[in-house]
Each structure stands twice: as structure tokens, then as C-alpha cells.
N, CA, C and O of each residue as an XYZ file, in Angstrom:
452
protein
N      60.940    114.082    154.178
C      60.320    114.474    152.924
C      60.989    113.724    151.770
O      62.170    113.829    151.440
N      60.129    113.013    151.254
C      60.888    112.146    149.781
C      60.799    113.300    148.678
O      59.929    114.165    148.578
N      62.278    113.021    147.621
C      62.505    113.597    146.583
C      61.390    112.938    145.212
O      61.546    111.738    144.990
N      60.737    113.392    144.677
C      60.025    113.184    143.587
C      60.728    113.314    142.180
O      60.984    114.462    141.817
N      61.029    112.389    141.443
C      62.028    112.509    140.511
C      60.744    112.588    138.715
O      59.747    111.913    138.462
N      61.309    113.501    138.033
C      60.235    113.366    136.978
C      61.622    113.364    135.987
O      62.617    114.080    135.870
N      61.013    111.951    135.250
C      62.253    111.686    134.143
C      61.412    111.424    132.822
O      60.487    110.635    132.629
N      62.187    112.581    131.745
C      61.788    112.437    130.651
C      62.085    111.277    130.017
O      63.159    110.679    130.081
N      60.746    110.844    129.165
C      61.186    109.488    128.125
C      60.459    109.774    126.841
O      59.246    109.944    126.718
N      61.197    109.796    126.088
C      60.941    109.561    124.184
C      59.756    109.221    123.768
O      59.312    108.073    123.743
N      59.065    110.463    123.340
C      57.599    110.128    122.703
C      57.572    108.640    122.109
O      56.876    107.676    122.429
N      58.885    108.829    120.821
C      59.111    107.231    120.665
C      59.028    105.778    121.031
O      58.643    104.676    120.640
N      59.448    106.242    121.732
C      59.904    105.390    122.732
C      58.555    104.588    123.487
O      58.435    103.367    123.594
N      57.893    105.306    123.820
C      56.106    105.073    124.382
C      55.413    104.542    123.526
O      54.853    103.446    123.512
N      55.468    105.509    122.655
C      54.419    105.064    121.429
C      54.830    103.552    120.622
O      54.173    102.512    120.657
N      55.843    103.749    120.057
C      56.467    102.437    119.101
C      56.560    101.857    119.576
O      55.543    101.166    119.652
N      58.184    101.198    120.774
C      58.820    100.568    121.507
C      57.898     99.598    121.993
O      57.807     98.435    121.601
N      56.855    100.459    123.351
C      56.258     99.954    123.993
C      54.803     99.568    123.573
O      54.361     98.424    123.468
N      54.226    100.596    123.382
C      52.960    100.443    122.649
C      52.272     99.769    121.569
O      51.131     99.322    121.454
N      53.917     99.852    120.331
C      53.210     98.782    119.223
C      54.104     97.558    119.504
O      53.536     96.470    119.602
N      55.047     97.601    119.603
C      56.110     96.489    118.860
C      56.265     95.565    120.563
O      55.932     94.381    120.582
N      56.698     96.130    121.663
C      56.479     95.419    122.665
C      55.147     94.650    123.222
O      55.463     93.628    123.831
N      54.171     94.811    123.184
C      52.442     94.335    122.796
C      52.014     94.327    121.373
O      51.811     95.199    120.529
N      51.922     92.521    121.422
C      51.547     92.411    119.949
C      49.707     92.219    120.509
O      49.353     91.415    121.371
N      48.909     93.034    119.870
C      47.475     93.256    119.761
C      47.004     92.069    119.748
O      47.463     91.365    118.848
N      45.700     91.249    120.920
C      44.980     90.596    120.247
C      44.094     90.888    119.420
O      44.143     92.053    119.025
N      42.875     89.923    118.794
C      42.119     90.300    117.888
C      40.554     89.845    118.931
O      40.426     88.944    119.760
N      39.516     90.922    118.437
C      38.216     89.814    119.330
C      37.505     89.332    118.375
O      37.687     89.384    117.158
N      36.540     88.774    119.091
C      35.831     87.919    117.804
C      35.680     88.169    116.722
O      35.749     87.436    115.735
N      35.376     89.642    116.844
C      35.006     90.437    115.595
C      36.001     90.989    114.339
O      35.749     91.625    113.316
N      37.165     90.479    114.870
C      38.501     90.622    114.591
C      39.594     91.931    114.456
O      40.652     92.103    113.851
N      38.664     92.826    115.440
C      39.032     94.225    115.804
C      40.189     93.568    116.669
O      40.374     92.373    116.899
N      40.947     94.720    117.103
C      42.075     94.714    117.860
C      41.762     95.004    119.561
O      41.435     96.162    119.821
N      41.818     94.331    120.367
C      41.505     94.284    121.596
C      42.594     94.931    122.415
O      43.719     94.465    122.237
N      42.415     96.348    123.657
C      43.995     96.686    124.407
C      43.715     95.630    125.495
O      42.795     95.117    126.132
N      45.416     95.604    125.288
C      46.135     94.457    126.347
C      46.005     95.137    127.888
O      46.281     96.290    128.218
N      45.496     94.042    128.712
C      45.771     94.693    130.083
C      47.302     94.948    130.452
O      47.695     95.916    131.104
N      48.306     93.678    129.806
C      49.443     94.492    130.286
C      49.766     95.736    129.802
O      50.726     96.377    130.229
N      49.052     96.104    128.970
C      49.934     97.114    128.117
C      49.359     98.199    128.309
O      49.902     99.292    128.150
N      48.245     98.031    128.657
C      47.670     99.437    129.559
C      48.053     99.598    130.657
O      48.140    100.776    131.000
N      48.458     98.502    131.711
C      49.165     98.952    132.891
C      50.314     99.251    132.466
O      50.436    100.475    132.494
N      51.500     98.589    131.968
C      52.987     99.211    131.315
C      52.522    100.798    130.933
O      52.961    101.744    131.588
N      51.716    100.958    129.958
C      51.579    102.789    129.495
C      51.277    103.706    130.818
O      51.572    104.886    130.630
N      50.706    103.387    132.230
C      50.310    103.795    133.294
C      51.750    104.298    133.419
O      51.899    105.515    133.305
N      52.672    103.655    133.604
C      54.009    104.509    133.953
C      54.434    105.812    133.646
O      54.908    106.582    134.481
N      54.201    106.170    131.968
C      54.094    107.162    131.734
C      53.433    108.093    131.384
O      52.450    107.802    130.704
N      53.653    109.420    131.655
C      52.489    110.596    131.748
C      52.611    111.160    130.669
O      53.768    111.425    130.346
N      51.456    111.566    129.682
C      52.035    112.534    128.491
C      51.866    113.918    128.955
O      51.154    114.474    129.791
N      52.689    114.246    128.193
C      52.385    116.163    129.114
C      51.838    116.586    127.915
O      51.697    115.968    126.860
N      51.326    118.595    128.449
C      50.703    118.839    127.229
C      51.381    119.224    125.724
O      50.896    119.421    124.609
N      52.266    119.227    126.078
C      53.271    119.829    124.749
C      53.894    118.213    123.674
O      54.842    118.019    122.913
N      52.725    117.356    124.191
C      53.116    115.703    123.724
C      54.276    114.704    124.404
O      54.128    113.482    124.367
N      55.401    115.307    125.006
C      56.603    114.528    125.173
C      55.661    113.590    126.890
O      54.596    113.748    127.486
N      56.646    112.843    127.002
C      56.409    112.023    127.751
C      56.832    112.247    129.282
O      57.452    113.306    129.373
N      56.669    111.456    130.766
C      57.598    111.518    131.943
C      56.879    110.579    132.731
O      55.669    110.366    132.805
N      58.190    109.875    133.510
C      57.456    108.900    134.672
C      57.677    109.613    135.838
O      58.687    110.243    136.149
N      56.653    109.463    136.455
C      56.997    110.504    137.874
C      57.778    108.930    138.786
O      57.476    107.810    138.376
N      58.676    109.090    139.901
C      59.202    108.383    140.782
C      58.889    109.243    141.939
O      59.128    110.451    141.917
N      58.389    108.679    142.891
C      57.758    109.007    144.021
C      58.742    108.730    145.166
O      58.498    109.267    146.246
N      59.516    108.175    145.081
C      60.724    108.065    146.118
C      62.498    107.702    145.255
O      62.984    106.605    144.979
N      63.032    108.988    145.050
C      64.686    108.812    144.583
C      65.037    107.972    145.473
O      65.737    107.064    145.024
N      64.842    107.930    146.450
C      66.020    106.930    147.219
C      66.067    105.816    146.960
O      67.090    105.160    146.764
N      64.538    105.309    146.911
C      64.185    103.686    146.743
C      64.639    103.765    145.577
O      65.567    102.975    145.409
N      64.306    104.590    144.380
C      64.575    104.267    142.755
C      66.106    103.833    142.853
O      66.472    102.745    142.408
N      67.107    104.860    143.542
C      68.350    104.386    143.146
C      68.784    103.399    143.707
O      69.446    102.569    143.083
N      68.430    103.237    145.372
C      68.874    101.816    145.500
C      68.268    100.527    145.131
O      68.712     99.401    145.359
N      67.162    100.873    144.513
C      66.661     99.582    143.379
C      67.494     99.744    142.044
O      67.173     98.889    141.218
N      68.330    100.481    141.679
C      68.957    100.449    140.342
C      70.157     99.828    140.794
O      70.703     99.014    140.049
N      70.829    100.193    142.320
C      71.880     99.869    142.120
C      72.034     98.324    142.620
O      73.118     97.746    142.697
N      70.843     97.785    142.929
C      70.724     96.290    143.752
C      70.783     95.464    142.442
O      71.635     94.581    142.336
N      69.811     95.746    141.328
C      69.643     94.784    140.014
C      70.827     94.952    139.071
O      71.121     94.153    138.182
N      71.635     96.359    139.433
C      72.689     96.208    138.117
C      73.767     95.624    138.825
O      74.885     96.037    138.515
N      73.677     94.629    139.834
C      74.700     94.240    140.485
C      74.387     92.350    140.056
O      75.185     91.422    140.191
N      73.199     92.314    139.619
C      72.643     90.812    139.435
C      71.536     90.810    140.219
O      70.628     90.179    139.677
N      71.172     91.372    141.537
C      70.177     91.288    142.205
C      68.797     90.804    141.167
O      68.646     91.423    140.114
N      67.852     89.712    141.522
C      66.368     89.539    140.889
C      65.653     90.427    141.184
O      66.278     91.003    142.074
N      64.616     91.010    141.014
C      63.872     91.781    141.145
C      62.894     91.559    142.896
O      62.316     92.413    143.569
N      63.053     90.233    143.109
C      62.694     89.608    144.412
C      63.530     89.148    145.253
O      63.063     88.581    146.242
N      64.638     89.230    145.142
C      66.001     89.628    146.010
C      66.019     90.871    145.854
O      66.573     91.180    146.908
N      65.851     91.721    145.388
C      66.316     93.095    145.532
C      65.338     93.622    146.538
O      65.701     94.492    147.330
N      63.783     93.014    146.556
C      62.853     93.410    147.341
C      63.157     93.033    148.563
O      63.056     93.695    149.595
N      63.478     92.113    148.447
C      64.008     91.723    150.115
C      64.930     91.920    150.459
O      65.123     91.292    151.501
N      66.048     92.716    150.069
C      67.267     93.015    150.767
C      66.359     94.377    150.884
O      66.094     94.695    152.043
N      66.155     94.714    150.474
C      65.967     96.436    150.695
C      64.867     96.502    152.009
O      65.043     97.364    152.870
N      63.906     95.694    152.096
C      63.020     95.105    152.767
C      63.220     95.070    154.162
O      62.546     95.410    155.135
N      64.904     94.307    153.906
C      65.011     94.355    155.371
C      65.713     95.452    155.832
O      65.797     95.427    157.060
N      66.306     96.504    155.268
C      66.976     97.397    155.467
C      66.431     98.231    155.931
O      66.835     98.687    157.000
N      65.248     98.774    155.268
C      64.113     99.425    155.527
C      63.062     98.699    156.494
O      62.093     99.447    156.624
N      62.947     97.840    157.018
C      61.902     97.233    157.722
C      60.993     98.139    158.906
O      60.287     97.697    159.813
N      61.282     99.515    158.548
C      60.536    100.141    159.606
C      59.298    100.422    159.145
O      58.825    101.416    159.694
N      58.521     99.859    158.252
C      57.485    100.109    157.754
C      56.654    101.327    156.414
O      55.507    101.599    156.057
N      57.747    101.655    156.132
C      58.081    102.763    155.412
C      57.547    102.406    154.080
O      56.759    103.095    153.431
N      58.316    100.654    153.545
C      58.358    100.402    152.152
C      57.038     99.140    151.961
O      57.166     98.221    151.153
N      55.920     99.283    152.762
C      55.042     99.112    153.179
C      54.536     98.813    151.545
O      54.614     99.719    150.716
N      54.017     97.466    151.183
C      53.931     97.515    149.490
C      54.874     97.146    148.451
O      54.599     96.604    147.380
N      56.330     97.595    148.997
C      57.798     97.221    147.747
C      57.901     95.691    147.546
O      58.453     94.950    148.361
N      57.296     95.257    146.336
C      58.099     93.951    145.789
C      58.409     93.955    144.677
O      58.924     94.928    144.126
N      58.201     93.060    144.223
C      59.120     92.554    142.983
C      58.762     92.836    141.959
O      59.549     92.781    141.014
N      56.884     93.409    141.710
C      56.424     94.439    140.926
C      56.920     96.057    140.739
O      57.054     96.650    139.668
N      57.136     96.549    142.013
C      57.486     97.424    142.027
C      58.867     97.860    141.692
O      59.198     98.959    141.246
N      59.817     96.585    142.039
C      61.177     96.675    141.775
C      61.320     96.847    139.877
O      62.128     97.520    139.237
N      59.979     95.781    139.289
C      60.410     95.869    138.089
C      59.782     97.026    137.280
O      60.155     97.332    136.147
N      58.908     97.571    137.885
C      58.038     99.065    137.440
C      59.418    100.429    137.468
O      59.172    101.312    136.646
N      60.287    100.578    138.000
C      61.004    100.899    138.464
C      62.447    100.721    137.572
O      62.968    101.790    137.253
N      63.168     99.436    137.123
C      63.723     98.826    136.137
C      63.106     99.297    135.015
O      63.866    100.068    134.429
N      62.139     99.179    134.504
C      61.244     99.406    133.126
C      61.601    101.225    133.057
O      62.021    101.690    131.997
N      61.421    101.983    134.073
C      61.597    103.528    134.060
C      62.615    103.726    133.497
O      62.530    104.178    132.355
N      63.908    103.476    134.053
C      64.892    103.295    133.997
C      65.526    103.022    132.509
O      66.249    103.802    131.889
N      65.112    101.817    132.116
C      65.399    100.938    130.880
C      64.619    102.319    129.582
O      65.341    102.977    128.833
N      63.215    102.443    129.625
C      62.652    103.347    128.644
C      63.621    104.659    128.877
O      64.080    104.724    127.737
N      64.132    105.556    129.461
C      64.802    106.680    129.825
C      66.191    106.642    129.656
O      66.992    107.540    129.919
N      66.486    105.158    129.041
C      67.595    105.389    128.294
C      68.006    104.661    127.318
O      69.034    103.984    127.270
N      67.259    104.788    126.588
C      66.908    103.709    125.240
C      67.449    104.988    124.281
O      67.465    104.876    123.055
């Protein structure tokens, strides 16, 4: 049974950080402001709850921490996938790369800003 980790992150933090100042808006023809696909997938990370504050759910603690502790060592985000990769090779992490390693990093990074 995997541990499900729900970590609060800073209304702030979502909204400003990421939302305005990390995605600068294009414009469309019309010279309205167009949303960024990255920046709608980046906001996918986090959930607003109903009381406004924010949380990223993590679907596996184990993987989260030993992906924290592979990159704060220097690990790339695609070395970290593949060491863990092979550690795990029983089919388990079925999907883990270097997206996921950095979806994961980004949790991390917003949750303690």
C-alpha cells in the first residue's frame, strides 16, 4: 500500500510565483492574453481546496523522497530516473522519468518557498 502525501503550498505562491510572474502571457491576434499550455499543466500540480489554500497530492512518499534525495545530491532529473529505474525495475515505476522526476522537484521547490 503506497503512502499518499498531501503537502500544503501558499495561495501565493500559485497564484503570483507561478501563475503570473513565472509565465509571462502571450497575446493572440486580437491582443487578448492567451493561457500557456505550460502553465496550465505546471497549475495541474496543484489542487485548490475549498477554504482557497492550496495542496499537491504525491501519490507515492517513497518515490517522492528518494527523488528528493537523488537531485539534492546533483543527480539530473534523467539520472535520477534511471538510477531509481533500475532499483525498482520490477515494474512498479512503470512511467517514472525525467518529467516526473521534475513534477516532483517543482512540489517540493513551491512547498518551500
Amino acid at each position: 500500500m503506497q503512502m499518499v502525501l498531501t503537502i500544503p503550498i501558499s495561495k501565493g505562491i500559485v497564484k503570483v510565483i507561478i501563475g503570473d510572474m513565472f509565465f509571462k502571457p502571450e497575446l493572440d491576434k486580437n491582443d487578448e492574453e492567451m493561457e500557456l499550455i505550460t502553465k496550465t499543466n505546471a497549475l495541474k500540480l496543484f489542487h485548490q481546496q475549498d477554504d482557497g489554500s492550496h495542496v499537491a497530492k504525491v501519490s507515492n512518499a517513497i518515490l517522492y523522497n528518494l527523488t528528493l534525495q537523488h537531485t539534492s545530491v546533483g543527480l539530473s532529473f534523467r539520472q535520477t530516473s534511471a538510477v531509481i529505474g533500475d532499483v525498482f525495475s520490477n515494474g512498479k515505476l512503470v512511467g517514472f522519468n525525467d518529467h516526473e522526476v521534475g513534477k516532483m522537484v517543482r512540489v517540493n521547490v513551491n512547498a518551500n518557498l
